[in-house]
N, C-alpha and C positions, 0 to 999 in steps of 0.2 A: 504494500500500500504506500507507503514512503517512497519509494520507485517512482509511483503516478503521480504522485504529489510535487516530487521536486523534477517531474518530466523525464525519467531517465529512462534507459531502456536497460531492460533486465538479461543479463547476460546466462543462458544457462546451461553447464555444465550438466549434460546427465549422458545414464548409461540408456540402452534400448530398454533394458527388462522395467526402467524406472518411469516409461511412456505415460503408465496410467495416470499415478501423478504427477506428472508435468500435465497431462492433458487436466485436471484437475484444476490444477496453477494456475494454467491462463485462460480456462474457464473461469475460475475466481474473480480473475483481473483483467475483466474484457477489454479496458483503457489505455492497459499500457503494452507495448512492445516490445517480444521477446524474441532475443537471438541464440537460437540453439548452437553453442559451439562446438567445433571438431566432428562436423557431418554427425553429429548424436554420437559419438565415440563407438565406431561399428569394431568394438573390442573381441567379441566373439566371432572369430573367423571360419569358423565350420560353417555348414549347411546351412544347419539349422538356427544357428546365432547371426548367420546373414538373414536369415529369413524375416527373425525375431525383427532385427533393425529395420529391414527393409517395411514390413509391416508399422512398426513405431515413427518411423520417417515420416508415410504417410498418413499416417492418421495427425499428427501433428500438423503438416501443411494444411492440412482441413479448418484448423483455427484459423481467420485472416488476421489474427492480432500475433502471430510467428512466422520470425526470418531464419535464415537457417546461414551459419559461416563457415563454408565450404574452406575451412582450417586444418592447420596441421595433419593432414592425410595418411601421413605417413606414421605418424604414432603408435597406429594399431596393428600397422602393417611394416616391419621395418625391412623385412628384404622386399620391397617393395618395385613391383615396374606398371609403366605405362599403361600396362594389361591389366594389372591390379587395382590399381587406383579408377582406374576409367569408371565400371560399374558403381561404384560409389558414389564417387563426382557427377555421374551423366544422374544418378536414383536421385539424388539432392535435387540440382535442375531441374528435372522434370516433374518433382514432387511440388517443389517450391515457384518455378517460373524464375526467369531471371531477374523478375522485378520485385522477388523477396527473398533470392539466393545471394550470397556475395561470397567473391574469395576473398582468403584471410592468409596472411603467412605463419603466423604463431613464434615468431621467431621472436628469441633465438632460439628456443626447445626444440623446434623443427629442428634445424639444424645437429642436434644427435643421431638426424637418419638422413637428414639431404640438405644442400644446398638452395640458400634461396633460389637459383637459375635454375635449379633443377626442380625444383616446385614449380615456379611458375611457367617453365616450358613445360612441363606436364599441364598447369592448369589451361594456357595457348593451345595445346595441341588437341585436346582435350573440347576446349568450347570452337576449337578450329570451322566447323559445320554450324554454329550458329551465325543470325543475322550480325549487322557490325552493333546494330541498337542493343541485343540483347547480350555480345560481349561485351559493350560499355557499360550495361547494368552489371552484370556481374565483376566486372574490374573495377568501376566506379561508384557507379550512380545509385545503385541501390545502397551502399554502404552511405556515400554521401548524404541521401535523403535520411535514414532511418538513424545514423546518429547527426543527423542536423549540420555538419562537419560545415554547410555552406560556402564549399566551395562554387565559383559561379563557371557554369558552362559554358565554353568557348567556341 
């Protein structure tokens, strides 16, 4: 409630299996702005722990008051390639749209598994098939908007 109060957007750390309540949370707080960080932390990499996530993912974009910061990628995954990451990154996007997804670098924590270049050539290569609007929303413009950051568009 303090969040909504002083305008802030609430940053939230959770795991998949924690979905219900987070869905909870920001049904509580229909006002304020939540950014899910670290794509929901898709920690459980078998089958069935991608599934858990992938199901938590979406149900969460279904609140329109949750963005989601396609962050630190590599955390969960630390022998991590291109191939790996991709399904992730692409579940987020398309869960969330690019106009409530944003990349995030996490760094420098990232950096225990990758190079900022090498994140964000992943993230490029990755939103490579998108419009150039809906790469600037996720590079930019959606982070801009939702923490207010006012930068002005050129």
């Amino acid at each position: 409630a303090a969040a909504g109060r002083h305008g802030l957007v609430f940053d939230l750390l959770m795991y998949p299996w924690q979905a219900e309540s987070a869905l909870r949370l920001v049904a509580d707080f229909p006002d304020i702005t939540f950014a899910i960080n670290h794509c929901g932390s898709p920690a459980d990499r078998s089958a069935e722990g991608m599934a858990t996530w992938r199901h938590a993912i979406a149900a969460l974009a279904r609140a329109d008051n949750v963005t989601i910061k396609i962050s630190d990628p590599v955390a969960y995954d630390p022998d991590w390639t291109l191939d790996s990451l991709r399904p992730v990154v692409a579940h987020c996007i398309e869960c969330f749209g690019p106009g409530r997804a944003m990349f995030a670098s996490d760094f420098p924590v990232t950096g225990l598994h990758a190079s900022f270049a090498a994140i964000y050539d992943a993230f490029h290569t990755i939103a490579g098939a998108l419009s150039p609007g809906e790469q600037r929303d996720l590079f930019f413009a959606t982070a801009n908007r939702v923490y207010r950051v006012g930068i002005e568009e050129g």
